[in-house]
Each structure stands twice: as structure tokens, then as C-alpha cells.
SENULUM-346563 format. One line per 4 residues: number of its first residue (from 1); their letters; for each residue x negated, y, z of C-alpha. Coordinates in nm, 3 decimals, padded with zeros to 5 digits, m for minus. Each point is the difference from the previous one (the first is absolute). Example, Ala and Ser with C-alpha at 12.3 -4.5 7.8 and 13.67 -1.06 7.14 Angstrom:
2
1 = as = m01.230 m00.450 00.780; m00.137 00.344 m00.066
This chain:
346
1 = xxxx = m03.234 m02.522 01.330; 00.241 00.200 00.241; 00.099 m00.123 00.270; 00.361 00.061 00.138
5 = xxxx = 00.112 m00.024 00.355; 00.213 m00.328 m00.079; m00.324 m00.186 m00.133; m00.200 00.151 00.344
9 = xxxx = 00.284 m00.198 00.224; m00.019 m00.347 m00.199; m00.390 00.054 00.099; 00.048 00.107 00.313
13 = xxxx = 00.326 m00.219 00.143; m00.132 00.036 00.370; m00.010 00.350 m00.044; 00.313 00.051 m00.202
17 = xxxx = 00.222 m00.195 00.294; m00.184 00.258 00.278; 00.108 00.305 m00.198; 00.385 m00.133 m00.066
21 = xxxx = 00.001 m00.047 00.387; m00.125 00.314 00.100; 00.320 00.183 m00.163; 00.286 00.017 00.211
25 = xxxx = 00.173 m00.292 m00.146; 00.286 00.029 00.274; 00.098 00.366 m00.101; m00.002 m00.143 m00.350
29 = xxxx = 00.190 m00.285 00.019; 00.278 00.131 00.252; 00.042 00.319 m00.311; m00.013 m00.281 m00.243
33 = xxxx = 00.267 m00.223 00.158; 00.230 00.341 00.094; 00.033 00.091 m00.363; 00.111 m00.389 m00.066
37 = xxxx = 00.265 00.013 00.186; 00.128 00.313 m00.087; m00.024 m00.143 m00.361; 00.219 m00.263 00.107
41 = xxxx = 00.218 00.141 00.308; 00.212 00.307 m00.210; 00.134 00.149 00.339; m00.332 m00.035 00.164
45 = xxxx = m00.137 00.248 m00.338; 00.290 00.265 00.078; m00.058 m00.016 00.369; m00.386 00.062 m00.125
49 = xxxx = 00.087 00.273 m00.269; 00.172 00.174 00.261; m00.360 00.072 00.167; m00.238 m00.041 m00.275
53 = xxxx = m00.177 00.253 m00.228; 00.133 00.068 m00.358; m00.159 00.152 m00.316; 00.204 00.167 m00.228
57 = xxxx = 00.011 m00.038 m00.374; 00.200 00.201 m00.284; 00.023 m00.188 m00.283; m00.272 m00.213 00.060
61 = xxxx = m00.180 00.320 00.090; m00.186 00.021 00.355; 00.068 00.295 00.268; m00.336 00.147 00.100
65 = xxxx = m00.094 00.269 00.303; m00.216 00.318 m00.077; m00.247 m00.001 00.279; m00.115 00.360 00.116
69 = xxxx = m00.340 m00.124 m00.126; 00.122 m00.030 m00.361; 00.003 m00.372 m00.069; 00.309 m00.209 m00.006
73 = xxxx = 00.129 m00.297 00.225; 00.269 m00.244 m00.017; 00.297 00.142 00.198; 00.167 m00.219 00.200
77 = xxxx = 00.334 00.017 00.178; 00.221 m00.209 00.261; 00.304 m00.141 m00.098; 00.201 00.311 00.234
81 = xxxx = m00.199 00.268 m00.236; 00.137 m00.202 m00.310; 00.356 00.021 00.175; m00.015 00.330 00.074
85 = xxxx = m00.044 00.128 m00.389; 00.275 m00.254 m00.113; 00.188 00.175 00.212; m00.049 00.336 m00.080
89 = xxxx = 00.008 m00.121 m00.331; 00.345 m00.140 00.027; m00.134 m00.335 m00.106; 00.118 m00.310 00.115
93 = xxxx = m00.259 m00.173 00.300; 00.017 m00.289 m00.153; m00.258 00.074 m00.224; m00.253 m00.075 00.245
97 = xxxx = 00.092 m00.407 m00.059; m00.177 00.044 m00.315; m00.325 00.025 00.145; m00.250 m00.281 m00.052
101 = xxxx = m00.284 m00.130 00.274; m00.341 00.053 m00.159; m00.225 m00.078 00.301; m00.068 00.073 00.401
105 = xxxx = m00.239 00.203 00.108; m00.286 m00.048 00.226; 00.184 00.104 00.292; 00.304 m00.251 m00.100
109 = xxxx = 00.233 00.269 m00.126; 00.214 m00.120 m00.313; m00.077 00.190 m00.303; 00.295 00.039 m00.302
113 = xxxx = 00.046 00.216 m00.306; 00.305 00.114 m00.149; 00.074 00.164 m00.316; 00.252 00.276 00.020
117 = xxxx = m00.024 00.117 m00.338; 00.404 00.034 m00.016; m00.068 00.302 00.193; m00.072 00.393 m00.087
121 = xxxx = m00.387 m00.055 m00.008; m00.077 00.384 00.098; 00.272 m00.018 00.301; m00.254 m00.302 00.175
125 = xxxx = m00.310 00.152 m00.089; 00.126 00.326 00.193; 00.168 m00.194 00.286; m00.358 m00.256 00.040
129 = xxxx = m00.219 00.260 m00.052; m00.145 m00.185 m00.251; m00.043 m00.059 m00.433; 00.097 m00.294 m00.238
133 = xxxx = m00.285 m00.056 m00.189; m00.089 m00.244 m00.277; m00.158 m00.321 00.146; m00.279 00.038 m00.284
137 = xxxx = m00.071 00.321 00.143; 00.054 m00.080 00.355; m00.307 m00.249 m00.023; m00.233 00.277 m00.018
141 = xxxx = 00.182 00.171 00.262; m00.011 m00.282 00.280; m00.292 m00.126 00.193; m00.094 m00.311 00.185
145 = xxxx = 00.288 m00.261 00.048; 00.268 00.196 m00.117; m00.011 m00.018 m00.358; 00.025 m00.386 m00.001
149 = xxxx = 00.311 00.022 00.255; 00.190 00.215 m00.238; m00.100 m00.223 m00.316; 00.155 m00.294 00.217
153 = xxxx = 00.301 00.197 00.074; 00.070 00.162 m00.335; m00.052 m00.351 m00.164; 00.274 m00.186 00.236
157 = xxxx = 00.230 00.315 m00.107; m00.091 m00.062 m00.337; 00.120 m00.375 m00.016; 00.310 00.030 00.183
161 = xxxx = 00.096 00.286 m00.273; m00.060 m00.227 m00.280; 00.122 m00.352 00.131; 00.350 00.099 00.118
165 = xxxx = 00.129 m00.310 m00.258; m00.057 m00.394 00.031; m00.177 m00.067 m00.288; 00.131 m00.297 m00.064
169 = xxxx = 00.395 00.069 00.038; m00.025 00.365 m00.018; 00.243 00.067 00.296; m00.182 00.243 00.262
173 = xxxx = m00.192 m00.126 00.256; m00.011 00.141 00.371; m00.361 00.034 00.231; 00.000 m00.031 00.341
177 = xxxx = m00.047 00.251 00.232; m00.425 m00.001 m00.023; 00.016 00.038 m00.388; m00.244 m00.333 m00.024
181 = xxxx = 00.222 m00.194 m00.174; 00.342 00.061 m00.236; 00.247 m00.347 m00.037; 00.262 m00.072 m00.287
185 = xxxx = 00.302 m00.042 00.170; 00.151 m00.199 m00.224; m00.322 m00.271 m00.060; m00.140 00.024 00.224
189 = xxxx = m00.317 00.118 m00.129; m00.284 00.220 00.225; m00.187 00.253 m00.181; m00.326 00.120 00.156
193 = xxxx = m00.237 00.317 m00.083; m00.295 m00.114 m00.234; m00.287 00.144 m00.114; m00.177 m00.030 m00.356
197 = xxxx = m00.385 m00.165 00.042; m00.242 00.286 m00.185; m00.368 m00.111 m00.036; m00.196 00.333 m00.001
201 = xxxx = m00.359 m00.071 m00.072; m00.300 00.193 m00.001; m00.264 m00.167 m00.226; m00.384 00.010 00.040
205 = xxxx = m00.272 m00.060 m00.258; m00.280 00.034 00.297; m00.106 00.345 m00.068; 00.348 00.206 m00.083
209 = xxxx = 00.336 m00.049 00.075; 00.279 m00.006 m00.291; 00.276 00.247 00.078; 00.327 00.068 m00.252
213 = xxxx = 00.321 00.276 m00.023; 00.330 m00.050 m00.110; 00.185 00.301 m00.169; 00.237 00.065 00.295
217 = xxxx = m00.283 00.036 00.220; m00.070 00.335 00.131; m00.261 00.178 m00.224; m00.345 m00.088 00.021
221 = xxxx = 00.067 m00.311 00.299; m00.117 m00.345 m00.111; 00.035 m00.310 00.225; m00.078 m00.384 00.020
225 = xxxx = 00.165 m00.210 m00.267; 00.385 m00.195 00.143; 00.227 m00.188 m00.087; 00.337 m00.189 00.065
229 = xxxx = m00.069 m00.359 00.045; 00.202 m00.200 m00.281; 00.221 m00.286 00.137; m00.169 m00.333 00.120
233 = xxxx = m00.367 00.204 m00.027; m00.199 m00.017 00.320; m00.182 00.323 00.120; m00.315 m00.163 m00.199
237 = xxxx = 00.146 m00.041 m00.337; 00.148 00.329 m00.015; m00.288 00.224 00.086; m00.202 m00.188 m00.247
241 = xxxx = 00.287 00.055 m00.271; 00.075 00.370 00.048; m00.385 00.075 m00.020; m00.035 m00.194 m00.327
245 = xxxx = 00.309 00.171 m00.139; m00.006 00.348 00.132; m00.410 00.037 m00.040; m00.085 m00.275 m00.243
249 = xxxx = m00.261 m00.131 00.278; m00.049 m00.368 00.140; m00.062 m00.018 00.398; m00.264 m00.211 00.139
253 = xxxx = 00.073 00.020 00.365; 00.281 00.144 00.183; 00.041 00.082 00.413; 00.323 00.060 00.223
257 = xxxx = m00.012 00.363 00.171; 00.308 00.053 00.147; 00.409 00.059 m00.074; 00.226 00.308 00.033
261 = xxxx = 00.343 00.090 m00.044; 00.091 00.254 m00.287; 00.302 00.131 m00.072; m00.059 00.120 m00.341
265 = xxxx = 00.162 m00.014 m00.272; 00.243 m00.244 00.282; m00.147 m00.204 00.233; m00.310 m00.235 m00.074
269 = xxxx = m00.244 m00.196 00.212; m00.333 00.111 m00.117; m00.306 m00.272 00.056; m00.307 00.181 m00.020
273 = xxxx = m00.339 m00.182 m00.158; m00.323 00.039 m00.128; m00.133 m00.115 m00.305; m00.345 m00.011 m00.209
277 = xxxx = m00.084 m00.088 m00.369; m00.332 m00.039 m00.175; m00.192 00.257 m00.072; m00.038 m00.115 m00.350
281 = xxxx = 00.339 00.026 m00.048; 00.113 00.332 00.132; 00.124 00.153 m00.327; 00.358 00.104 00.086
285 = xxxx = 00.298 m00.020 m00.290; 00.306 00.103 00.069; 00.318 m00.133 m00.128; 00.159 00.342 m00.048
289 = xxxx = 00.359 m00.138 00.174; m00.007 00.176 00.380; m00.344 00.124 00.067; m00.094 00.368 m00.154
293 = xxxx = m00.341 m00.057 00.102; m00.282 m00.225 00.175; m00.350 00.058 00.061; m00.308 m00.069 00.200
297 = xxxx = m00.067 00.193 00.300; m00.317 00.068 00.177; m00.146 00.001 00.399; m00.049 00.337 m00.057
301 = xxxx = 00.357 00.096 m00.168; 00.226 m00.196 00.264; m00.191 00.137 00.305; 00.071 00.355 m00.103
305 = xxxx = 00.387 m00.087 m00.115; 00.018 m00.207 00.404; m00.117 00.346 00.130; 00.325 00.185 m00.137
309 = xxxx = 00.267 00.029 00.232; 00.230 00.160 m00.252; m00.009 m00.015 m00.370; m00.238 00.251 m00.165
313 = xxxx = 00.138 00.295 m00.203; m00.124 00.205 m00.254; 00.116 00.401 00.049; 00.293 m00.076 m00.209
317 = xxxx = 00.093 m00.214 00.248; m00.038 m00.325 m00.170; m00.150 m00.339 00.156; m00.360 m00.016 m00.154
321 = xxxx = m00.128 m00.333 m00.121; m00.062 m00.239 00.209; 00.177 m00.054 00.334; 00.104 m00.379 00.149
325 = xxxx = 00.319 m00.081 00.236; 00.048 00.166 00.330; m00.132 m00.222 00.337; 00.322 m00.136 00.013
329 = xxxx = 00.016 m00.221 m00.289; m00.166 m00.338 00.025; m00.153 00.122 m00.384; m00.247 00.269 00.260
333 = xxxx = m00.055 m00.302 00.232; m00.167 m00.231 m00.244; m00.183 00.307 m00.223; m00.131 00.073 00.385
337 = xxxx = m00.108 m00.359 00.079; m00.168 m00.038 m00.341; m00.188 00.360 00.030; m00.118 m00.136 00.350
341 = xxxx = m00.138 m00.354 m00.115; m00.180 00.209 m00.263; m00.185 00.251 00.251; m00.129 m00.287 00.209
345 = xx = m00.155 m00.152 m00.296; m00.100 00.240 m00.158
């Protein structure tokens, strides 16, 4: 059976509380407890946004940085820069309000995003130095932390954009100054930012690994099996359902990997696991309703697809079969984990 790093700690408890207090709790904590209070304290968040670092979006659409070496990196301004192209702009500063906290960085600077897509979208490019590009596409652009800061920021943009209304009395509701909560002035009611729970599951039967495609994906990609977790379902039930209806297979044994934030097609909370059925039982039948295709895939097939950086093309510049999500997605992480388990025993 795998083993994952949460299962190594609940053997190890002695060595689990040594490694949590070898981190620089204090430095933690003290970020931690800043952002809390700027959730809470609105002039103490303008006094912050004043000094922090924002990323700009148009239309939900994040502003990247050509590097002279040819690869692209989040751009990020201070809130002066952002006050100087209103200005020349002829918009109105206030603008800047609309910004939401996303995080704080290592070095305790504030970190906000702000969409400015009522603006000419060439006319900031040129004044930035920089290019709106499609958050699909600026995945494969972005490297280490980056990526996941931008999903965080484009998803809080997201939610304010589409929960401008009480739900309840349909009068419009106002955030405070952070953008972690929105209120119904007239109930009363507080609105926070959700996320949908998506089990994504990569299933085992000991030997191969089971790997599926949905028509929108890009040609010749296939990924572990999700899906959305129906209400009152733990994580449990609904990995177990989505394989039997997706696959037509029954799982044995299931494992926890880890969790990641995606913000596709909104904003879901993906939990990561690994599963295994019986060998005896490894016949796959689709149901024909969201999946164009699932099949069994090999050692030898996923270590060659892990060593593509880039999706293969044929000279006609199409993807050639068989390529799996970038290192990014937590779909890579657990095809990764499952092609290492098999090499050590092998």
C-alpha cells in the first residue's frame, strides 16, 4: 500500500511535533494574525493597501511580465504605480478600494488584486509593461508559487462579481474593505467566498493506473477521474460514486493525498486520493454522459508522458496522443506518486 506523509506522522507523533517546531512558527503566526486584523480593521486594510503589492487582472484576466529570458512572471505593482495610470487615464483613484487582500508574503508585505477590466486593456499593458493573458493559459506560463497566488486572487475577484445581491432579499450587499466578506444591509445577512468540494481520484488496479478525457480537454491530455461532491456526501462516498458512475468500476481501498485550490471552471476545493480495485474486475464501461474516453495506462506509458514538459506535437502542429496535466495540477501530483510506488516495487 502507499504510504502518504499524513499516515507517516500518525506513526511517527514524536517526530511529527519536532518537525512542526522546527518551522518558524513566530514568523507564521505574527503573518497569520496581521491578515486577521486587517480582515476585520477596514482602515487598518487601506492604511496596508497603501504599501502592499497588487496584481492586476482584466476581466478576470492576469497581467504577466516578459522576462529577457523568454518566460513569463506575475507582474506586480504598488498601489502609487496603480495611481499613477488612473491618472493618466483620467480615471477616478478610487478604483483602487476595489482591491481585495489575497495573502502576505514571506517578508509580511500585504498582497491584493484588482480587476480593472473597465479600462482600455492595450493602454495598461503599454503603461505596465506587461500582457493580459487568459488564466488557462497563464498556468503554463507561471512557475513555482505564483500560479496558485493568482488562482486565489482571480477567484476572490470572481465572487465579488457574481454576489453583488443578497440572495435572500435581493437588495445589494456591500464588502468591507478586505473583500472577505459582503453583508445585506437590510438583513442583515454575511455572505462569505466558498468553494465547491471536487474529489479527483486516480484509481489503481496494482499493475496500471486508469486515466480518462473529457471532450473540452485539450487534444490528446487525459487525467485522473473528479468529481463535485453531492450535498451531505463525505469525501468517501463520493469518490466511490463518481468511479462507479463515470468508469463502471467498484473501489476496494481508497487513500488521502493531498488538496488544492482550482479555479476552473470557478472556484473548487480539489481533495486529491488514491484508489485501487481488483484485478479481476478491471474491465472499464463507460456511461457515455461526460467522459470521451478511459483506459488503462502502463509504467512504461506514464513515465514517458511525466518526462514531457510541454505537450507533444505532430508537424502539423497538433498535440499527439497521450500527454497528462502540467506539474501544477494536483491530477500530475498523484499520477507522480503512483508512478513512484510502482518503481520501488517493481
Amino acid at each position: 500500500m502507499m504510504v502518504t506523509t499524513m499516515q507517516l506522522l500518525l506513526r511517527s507523533p514524536l517526530k511529527s511535533i519536532r518537525l512542526l517546531a522546527s518551522r518558524d512558527c513566530s514568523s507564521y503566526v505574527s503573518r497569520m494574525r496581521y491578515l486577521m486584523r486587517l480582515k476585520e480593521d477596514d482602515d487598518a486594510c487601506r492604511v496596508a493597501l497603501q504599501s502592499g503589492t497588487l496584481m492586476l487582472f482584466h476581466k478576470l484576466a492576469p497581467l504577466l511580465r516578459p522576462t529577457e529570458r523568454g518566460i513569463y512572471q506575475l507582474h506586480k505593482l504598488q498601489a502609487s504605480d496603480v495611481k499613477g495610470i488612473l491618472g493618466k487615464l483620467r480615471e477616478n483613484e478610487q478604483l483602487l478600494n476595489t482591491s481585495v487582500l489575497i495573502g502576505c508574503s514571506d517578508s509580511g508585505v500585504p498582497q491584493f488584486s484588482l480587476d480593472v477590466g473597465s479600462l482600455e486593456q492595450a493602454f495598461v499593458e503599454e503603461m505596465c509593461g506587461g500582457v493580459f493573458i487568459d488564466l488557462r493559459k497563464a498556468f503554463f506560463l507561471l512557475k513555482g508559487p505564483e500560479a496558485p497566488l493568482v488562482a486565489k486572487g482571480q477567484a476572490l475577484l470572481r465572487w465579488h462579481q457574481t454576489h453583488a445581491y443578497c440572495s435572500a432579499t435581493g437588495q445589494p450587499t456591500q464588502r468591507n474593505q478586505a473583500g472577505s466578506q459582503r453583508v445585506c444591509l437590510q438583513n442583515g445577512a454575511t455572505y462569505y467566498p466558498q468553494m465547491a468540494p471536487v474529489v479527483i481520484v486516480l484509481v489503481s488496479d496494482g499493475r496500471r493506473c486508469l486515466l480518462a478525457r473529457q471532450s473540452t480537454f485539450p487534444r490528446g491530455m487525459y487525467s485522473a477521474l473528479a468529481g463535485f461532491c453531492d450535498m451531505g456526501e463525505t469525501t468517501e462516498e463520493t469518490l466511490r460514486r463518481e468511479v462507479a458512475e463515470e468508469v463502471g468500476l467498484e473501489v476496494e481501498s481508497l487513500q488521502y493525498s493531498g488538496s488544492q485550490h482550482w479555479p476552473f471552471p470557478q472556484s473548487s476545493f480539489m481533495v486529491a486520493c488514491h484508489a485501487t480495485v481488483s484485478p479481476d474486475r478491471a474491465e472499464v464501461n463507460l456511461n457515455g454522459a461526460e467522459l470521451e474516453d478511459a483506459r488503462w495506462f502502463t509504467l512504461a506509458e506514464i513515465e514517458e508522458a511525466l518526462k514531457r514538459k510541454t505537450p507533444p506535437r505532430s508537424t502539423k502542429g497538433e498535440p499527439t496522443e497521450f500527454w497528462v496535466p502540467p506539474s501544477y495540477a494536483i491530477a500530475n501530483k498523484l499520477i507522480l506518486e503512483w508512478a513512484n510506488h510502482r518503481k520501488s516495487h517493481k
